[in-house]
Structures are given as C-alpha cells and as structure tokens.
N, CA, C and O atoms as CSV, one atom per row, in Angstrom:
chain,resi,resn,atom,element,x,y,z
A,1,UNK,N,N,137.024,103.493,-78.068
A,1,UNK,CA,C,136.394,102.556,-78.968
A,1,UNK,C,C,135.850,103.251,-80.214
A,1,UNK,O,O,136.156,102.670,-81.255
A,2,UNK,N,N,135.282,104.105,-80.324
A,2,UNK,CA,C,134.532,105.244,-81.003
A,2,UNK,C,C,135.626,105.704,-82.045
A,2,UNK,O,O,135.256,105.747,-83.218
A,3,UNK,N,N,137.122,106.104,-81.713
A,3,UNK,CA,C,137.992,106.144,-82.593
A,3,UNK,C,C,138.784,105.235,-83.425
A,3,UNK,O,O,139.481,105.369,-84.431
A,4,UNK,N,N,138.402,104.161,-82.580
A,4,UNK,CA,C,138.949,103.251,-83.382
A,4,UNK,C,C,138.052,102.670,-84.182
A,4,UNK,O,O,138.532,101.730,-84.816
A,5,UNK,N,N,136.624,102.944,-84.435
A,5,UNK,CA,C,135.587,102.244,-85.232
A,5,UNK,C,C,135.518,103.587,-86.275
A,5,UNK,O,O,134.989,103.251,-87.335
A,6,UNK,N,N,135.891,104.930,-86.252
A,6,UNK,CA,C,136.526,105.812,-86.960
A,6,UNK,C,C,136.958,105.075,-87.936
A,6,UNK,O,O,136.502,104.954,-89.072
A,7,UNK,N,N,138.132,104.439,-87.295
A,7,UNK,CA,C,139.900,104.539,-87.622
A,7,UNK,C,C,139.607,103.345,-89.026
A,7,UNK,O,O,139.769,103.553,-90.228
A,8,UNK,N,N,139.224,102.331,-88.464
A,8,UNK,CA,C,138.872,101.223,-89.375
A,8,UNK,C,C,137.606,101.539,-90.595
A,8,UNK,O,O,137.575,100.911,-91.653
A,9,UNK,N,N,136.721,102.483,-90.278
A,9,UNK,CA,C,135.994,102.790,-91.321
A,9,UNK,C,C,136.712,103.931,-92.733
A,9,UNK,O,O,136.351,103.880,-93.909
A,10,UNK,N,N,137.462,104.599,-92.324
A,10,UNK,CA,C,138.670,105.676,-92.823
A,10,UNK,C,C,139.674,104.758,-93.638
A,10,UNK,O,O,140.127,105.164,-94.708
A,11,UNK,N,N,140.070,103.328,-93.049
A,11,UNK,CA,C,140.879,102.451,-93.839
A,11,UNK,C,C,140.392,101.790,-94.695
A,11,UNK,O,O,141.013,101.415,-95.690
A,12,UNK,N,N,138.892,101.470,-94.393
A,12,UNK,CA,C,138.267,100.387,-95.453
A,12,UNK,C,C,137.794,101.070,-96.910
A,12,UNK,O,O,137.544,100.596,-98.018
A,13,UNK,N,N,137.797,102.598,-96.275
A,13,UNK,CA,C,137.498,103.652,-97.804
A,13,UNK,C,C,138.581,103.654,-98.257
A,13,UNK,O,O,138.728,102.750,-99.080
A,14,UNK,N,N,139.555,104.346,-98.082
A,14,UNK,CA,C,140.961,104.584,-98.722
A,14,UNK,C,C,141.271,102.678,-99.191
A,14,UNK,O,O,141.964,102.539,-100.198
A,15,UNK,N,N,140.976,101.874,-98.770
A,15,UNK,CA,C,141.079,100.409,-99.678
A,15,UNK,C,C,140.221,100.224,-100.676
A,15,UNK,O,O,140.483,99.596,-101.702
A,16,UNK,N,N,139.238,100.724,-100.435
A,16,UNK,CA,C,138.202,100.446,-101.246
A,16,UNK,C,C,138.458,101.470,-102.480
A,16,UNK,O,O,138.440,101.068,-103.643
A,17,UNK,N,N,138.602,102.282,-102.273
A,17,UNK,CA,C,138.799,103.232,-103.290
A,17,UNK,C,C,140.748,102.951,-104.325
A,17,UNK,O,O,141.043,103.285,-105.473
A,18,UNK,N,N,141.319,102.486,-103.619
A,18,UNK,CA,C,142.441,102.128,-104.549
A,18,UNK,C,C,142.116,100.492,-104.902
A,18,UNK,O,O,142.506,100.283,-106.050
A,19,UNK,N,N,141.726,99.673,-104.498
A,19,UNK,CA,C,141.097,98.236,-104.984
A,19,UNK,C,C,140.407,98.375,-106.236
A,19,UNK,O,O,140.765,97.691,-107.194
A,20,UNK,N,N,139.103,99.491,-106.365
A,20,UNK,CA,C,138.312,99.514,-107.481
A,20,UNK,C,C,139.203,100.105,-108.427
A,20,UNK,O,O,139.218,99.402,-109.437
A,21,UNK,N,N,139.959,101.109,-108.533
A,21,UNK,CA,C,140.665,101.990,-109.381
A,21,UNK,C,C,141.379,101.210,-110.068
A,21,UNK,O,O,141.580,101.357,-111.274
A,22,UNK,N,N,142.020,99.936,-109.087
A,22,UNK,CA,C,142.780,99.097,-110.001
A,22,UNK,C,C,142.204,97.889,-110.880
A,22,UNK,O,O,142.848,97.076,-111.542
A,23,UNK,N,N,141.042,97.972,-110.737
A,23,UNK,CA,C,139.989,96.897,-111.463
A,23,UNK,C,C,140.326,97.521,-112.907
A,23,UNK,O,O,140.800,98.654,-112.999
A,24,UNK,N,N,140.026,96.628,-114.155
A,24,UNK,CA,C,140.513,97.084,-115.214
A,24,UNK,C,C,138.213,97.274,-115.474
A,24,UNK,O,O,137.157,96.881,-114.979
A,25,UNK,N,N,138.825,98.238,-116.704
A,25,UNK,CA,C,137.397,98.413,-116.830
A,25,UNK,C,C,136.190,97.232,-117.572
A,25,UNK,O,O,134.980,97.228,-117.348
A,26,UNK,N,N,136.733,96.560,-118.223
A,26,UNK,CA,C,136.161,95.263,-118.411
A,26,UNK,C,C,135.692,93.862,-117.315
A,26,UNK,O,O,135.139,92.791,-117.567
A,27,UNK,N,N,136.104,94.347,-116.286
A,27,UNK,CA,C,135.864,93.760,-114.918
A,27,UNK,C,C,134.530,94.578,-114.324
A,27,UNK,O,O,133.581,93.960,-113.842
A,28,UNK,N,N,134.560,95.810,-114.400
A,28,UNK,CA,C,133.509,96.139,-113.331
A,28,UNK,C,C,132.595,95.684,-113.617
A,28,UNK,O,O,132.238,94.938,-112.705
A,29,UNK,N,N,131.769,95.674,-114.596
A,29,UNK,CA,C,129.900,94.315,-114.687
A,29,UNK,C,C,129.800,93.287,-113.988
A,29,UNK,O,O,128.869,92.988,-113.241
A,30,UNK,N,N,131.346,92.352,-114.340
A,30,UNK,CA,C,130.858,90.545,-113.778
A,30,UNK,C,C,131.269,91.250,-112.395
A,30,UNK,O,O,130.518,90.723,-111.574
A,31,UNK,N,N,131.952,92.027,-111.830
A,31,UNK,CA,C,132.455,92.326,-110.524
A,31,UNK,C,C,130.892,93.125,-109.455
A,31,UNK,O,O,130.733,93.161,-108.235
A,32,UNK,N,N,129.919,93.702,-110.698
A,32,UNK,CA,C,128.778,94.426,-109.952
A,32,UNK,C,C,128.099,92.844,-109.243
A,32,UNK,O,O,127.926,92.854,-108.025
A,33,UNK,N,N,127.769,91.652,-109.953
A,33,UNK,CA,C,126.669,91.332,-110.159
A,33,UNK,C,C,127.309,90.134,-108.722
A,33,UNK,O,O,126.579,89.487,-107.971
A,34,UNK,N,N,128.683,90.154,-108.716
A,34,UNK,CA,C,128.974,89.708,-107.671
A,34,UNK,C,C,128.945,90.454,-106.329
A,34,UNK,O,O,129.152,89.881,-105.259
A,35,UNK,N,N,128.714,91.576,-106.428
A,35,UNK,CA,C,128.705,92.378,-105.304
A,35,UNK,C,C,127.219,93.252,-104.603
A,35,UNK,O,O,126.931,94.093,-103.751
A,36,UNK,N,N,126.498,92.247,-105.785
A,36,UNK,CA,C,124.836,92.198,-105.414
A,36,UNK,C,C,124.771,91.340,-104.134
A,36,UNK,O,O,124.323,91.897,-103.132
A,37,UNK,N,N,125.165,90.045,-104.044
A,37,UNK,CA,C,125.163,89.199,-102.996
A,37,UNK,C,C,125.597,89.896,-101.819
A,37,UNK,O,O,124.907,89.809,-100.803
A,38,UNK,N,N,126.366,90.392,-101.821
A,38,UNK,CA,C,126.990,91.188,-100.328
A,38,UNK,C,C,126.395,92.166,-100.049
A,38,UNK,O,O,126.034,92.194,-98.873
A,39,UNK,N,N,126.103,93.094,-100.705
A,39,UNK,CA,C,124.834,94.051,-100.729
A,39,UNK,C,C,123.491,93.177,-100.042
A,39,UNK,O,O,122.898,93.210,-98.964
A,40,UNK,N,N,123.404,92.562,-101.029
A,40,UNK,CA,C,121.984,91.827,-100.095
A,40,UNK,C,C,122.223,91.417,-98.607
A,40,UNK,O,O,121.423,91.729,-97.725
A,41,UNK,N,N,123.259,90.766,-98.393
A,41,UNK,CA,C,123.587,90.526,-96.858
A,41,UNK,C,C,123.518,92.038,-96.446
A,41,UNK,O,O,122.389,92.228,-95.993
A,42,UNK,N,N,124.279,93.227,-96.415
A,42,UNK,CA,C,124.233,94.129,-95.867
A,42,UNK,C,C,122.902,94.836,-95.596
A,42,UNK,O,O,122.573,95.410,-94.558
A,43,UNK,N,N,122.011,94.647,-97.024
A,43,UNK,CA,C,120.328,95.102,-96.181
A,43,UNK,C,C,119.828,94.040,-95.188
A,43,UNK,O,O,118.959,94.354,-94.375
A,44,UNK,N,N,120.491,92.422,-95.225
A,44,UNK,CA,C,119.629,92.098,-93.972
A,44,UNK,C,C,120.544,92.319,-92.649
A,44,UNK,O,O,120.294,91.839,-91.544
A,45,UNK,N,N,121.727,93.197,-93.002
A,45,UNK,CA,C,122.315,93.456,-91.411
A,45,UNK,C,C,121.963,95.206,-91.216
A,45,UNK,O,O,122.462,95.947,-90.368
A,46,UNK,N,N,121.227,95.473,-91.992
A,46,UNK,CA,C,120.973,96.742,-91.615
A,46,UNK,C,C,119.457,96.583,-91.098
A,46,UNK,O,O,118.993,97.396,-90.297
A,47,UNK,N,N,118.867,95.735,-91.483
A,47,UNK,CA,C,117.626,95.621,-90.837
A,47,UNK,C,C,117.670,94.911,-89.522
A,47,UNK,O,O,116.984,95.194,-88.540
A,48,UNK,N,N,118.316,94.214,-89.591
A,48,UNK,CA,C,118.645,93.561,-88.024
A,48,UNK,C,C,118.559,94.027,-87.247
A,48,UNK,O,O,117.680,93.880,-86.397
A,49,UNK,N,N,120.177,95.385,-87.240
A,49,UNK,CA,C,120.814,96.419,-86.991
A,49,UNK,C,C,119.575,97.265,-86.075
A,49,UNK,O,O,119.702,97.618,-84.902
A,50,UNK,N,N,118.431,97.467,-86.893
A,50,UNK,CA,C,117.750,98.557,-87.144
A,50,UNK,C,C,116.677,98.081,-86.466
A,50,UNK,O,O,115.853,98.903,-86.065
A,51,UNK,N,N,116.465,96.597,-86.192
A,51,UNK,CA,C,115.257,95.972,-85.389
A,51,UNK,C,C,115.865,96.568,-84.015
A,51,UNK,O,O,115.257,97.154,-83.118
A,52,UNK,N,N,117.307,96.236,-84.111
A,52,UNK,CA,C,117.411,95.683,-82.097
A,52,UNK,C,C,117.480,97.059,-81.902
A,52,UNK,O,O,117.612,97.124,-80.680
A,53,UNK,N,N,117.475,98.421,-82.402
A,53,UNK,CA,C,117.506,99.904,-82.451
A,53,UNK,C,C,116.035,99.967,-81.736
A,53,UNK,O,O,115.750,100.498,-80.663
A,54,UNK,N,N,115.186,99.266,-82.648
A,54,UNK,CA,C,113.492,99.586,-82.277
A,54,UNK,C,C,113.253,98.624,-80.591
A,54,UNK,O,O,112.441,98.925,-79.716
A,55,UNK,N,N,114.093,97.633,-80.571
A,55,UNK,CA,C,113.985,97.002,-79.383
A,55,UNK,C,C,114.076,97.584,-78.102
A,55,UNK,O,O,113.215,97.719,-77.233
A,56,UNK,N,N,115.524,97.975,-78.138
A,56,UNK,CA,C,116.032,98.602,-77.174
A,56,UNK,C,C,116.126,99.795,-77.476
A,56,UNK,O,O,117.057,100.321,-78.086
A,57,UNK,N,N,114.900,100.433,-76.955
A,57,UNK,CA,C,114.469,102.111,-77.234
A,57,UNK,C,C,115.213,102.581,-75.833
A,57,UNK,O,O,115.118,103.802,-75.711
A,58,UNK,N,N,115.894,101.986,-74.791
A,58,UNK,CA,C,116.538,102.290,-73.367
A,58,UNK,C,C,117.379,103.401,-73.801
A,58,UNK,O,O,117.491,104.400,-73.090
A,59,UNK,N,N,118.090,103.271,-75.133
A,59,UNK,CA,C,119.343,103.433,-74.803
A,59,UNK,C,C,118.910,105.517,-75.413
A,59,UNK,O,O,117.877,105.968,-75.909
A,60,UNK,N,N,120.277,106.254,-75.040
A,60,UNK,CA,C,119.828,107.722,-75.913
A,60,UNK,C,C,119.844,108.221,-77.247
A,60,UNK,O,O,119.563,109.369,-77.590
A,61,UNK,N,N,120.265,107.076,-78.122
A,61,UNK,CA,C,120.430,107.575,-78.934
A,61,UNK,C,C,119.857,106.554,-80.270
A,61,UNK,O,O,120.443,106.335,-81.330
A,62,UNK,N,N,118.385,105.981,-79.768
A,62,UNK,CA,C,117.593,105.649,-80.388
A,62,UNK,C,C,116.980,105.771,-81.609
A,62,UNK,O,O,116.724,104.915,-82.455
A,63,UNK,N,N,116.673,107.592,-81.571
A,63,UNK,CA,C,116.677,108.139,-82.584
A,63,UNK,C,C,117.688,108.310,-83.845
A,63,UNK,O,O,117.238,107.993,-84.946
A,64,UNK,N,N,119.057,108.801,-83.760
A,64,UNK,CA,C,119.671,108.448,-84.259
A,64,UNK,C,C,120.122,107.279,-84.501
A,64,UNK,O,O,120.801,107.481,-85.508
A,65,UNK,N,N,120.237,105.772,-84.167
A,65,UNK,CA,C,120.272,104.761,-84.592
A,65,UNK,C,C,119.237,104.032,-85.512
A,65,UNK,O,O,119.592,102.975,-86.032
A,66,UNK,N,N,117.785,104.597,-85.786
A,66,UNK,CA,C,116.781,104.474,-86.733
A,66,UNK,C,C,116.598,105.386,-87.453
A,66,UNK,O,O,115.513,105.516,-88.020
A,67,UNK,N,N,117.724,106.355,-87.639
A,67,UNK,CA,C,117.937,107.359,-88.554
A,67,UNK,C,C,119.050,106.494,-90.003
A,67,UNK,O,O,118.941,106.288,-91.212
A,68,UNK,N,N,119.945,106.258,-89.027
A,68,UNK,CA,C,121.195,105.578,-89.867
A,68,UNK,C,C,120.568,104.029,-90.277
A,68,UNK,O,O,120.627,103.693,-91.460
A,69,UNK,N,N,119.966,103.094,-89.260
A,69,UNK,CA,C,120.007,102.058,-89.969
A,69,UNK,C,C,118.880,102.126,-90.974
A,69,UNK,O,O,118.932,101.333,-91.913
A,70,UNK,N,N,117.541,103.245,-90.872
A,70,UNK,CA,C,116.596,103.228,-92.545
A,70,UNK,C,C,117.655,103.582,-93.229
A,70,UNK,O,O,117.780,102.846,-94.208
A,71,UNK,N,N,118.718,104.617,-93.131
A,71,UNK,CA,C,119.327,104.978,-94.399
A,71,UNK,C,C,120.491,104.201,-94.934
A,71,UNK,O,O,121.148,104.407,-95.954
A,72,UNK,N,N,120.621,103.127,-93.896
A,72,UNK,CA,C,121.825,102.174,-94.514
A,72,UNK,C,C,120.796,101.299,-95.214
A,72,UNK,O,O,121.201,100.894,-96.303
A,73,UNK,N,N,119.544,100.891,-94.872
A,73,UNK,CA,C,118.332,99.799,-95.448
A,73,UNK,C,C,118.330,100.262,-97.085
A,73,UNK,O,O,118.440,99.567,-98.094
A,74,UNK,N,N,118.157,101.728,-96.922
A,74,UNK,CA,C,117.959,102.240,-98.203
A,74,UNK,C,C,118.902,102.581,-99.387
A,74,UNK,O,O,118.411,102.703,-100.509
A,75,UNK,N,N,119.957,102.708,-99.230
A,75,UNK,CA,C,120.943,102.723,-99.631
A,75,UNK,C,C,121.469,101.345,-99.996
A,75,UNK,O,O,121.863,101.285,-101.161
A,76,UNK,N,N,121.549,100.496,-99.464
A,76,UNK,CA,C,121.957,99.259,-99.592
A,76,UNK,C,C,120.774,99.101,-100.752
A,76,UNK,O,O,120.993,99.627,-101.843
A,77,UNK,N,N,119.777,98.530,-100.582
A,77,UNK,CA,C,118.760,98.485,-101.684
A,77,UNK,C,C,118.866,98.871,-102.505
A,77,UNK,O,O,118.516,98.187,-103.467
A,78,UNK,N,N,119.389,100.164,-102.747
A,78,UNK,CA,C,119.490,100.621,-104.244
A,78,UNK,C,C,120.437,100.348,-104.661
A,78,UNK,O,O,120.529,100.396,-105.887
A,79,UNK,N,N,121.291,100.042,-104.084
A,79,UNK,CA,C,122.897,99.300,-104.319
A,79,UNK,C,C,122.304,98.052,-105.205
A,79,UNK,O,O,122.693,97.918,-106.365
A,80,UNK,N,N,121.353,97.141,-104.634
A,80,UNK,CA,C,121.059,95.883,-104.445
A,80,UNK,C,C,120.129,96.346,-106.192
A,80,UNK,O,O,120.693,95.878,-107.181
A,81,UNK,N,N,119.159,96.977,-106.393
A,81,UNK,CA,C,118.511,97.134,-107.120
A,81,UNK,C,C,119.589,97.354,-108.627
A,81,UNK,O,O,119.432,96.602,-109.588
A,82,UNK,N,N,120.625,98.439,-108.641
A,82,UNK,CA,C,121.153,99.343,-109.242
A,82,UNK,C,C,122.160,97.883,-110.122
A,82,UNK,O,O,122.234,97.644,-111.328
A,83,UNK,N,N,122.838,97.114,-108.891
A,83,UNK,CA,C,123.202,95.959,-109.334
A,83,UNK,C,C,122.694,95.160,-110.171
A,83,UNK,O,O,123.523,94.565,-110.860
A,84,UNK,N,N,121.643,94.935,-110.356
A,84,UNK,CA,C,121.052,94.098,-111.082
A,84,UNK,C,C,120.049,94.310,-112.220
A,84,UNK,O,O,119.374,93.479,-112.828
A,85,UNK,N,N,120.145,95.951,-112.379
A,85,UNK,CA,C,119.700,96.667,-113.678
A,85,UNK,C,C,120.813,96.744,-114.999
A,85,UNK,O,O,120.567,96.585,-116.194
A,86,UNK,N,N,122.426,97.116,-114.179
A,86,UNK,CA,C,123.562,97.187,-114.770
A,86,UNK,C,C,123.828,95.336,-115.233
A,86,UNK,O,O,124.344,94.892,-116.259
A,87,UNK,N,N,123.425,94.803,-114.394
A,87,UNK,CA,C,123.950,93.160,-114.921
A,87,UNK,C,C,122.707,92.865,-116.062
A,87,UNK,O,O,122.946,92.009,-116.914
A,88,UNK,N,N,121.779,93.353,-116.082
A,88,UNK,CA,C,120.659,92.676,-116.858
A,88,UNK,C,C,121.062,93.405,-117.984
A,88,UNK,O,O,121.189,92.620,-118.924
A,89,UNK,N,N,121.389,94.879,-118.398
A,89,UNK,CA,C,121.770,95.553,-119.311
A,89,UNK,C,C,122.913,94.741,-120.097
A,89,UNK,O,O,123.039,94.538,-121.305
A,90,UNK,N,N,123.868,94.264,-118.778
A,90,UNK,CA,C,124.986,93.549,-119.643
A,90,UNK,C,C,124.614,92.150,-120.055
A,90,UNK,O,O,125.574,91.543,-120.530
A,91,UNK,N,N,123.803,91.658,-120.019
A,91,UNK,CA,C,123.307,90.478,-120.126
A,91,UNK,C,C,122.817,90.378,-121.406
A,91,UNK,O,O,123.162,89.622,-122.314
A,92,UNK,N,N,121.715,91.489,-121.361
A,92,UNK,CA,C,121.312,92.224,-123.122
A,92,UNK,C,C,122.075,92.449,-123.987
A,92,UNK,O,O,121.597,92.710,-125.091
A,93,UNK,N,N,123.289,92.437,-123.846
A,93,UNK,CA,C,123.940,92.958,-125.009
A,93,UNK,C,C,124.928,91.521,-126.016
A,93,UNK,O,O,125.679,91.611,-126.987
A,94,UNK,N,N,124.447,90.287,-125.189
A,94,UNK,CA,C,124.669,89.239,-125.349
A,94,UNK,C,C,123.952,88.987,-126.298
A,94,UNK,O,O,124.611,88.691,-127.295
A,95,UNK,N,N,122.319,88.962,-126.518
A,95,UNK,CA,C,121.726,88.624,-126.761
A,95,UNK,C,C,121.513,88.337,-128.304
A,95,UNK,O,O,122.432,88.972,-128.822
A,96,UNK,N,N,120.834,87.753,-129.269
A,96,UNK,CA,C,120.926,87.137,-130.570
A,96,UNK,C,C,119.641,88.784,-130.786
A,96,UNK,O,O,118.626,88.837,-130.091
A,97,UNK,N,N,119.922,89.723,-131.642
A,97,UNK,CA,C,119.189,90.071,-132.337
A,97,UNK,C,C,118.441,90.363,-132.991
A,97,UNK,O,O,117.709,91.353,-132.954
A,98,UNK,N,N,118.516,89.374,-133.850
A,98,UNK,CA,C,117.250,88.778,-135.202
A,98,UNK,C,C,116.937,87.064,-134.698
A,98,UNK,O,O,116.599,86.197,-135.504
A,99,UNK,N,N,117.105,86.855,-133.424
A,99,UNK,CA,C,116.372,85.489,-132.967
A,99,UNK,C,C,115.040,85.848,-132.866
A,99,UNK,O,O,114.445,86.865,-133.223
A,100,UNK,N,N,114.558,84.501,-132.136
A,100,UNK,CA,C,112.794,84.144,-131.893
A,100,UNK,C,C,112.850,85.545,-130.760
A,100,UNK,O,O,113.758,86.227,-130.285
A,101,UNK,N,N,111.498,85.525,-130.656
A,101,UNK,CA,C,110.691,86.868,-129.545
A,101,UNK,C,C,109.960,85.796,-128.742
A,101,UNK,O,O,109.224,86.119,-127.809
C-alpha cells in the first residue's frame, strides 16, 4: 500500500509539473487566484488530518503524523496567503491612477 501511495504521489508531480509548464504565462495570475480555493480546502484537510493524529495518539507514529500534518497546515497557508497577495497585486495594476482616493 505504502508503494503505491509513493507511486501516485511521484505521478501527480511529474503532472503537475508538465501541466504548469504548459500554462502560457499570461494565465498564471487568474490561474493563482483560482487555486487559492483548493489550497484553502487543503488547510482544512490538513487540519482534520492533523486532529484525528492528536486523537488517536494509539497508533506509533503519532509523532511523526503531527510533524507532517503542522507542516502541510503551514505550507498550505502560505500557499493560501501568497495567493492572494499575487492576485491583489494583479488586481492593482488595473486600477485608474489619477482617480478619487
């Protein structure tokens, strides 16, 4: 099981990484601000993740499972944050100039 949750994480990079490459570069902004939303789902499945870790302290490898899910919490977040600094930037550049303040 363990190799095959490998196997599928090894495929979803090598996709992920030729998917974005082929994005033209005028796509990646409206493409960030859509990929804030999924990000956000992913910090609340890393916290989930990371509750039933604190629940079931039975198991051995407890520690390491509240190792990975703070650092998927955190990571995701800044994903989540990083997203929506880059969309607000692009948002600014819309903006009227010499309009009202």
């Amino acid at each position: 099981m363990d190799i095959m949750l490998i196997f599928v994480f090894v495929i979803a990079a090598f996709l992920g990484v030729e998917l974005i490459s082929k994005v033209p570069s005028q796509l990646h902004t409206p493409l960030m601000s859509g990929t804030n939303a999924i990000s956000g789902i992913t910090v609340v499945g890393a916290i989930s993740v990371t509750a039933v870790a604190v629940v079931l302290k039975d198991s051995g490898n407890d520690k390491l499972a509240l190792i990975f899910g703070f650092l998927a919490i955190v990571f995701a977040s800044i994903n989540v944050v990083g997203g929506y600094v880059v969309t607000d930037r692009m948002l600014g550049m819309f903006k009227k100039k010499g309009g009202k303040k």
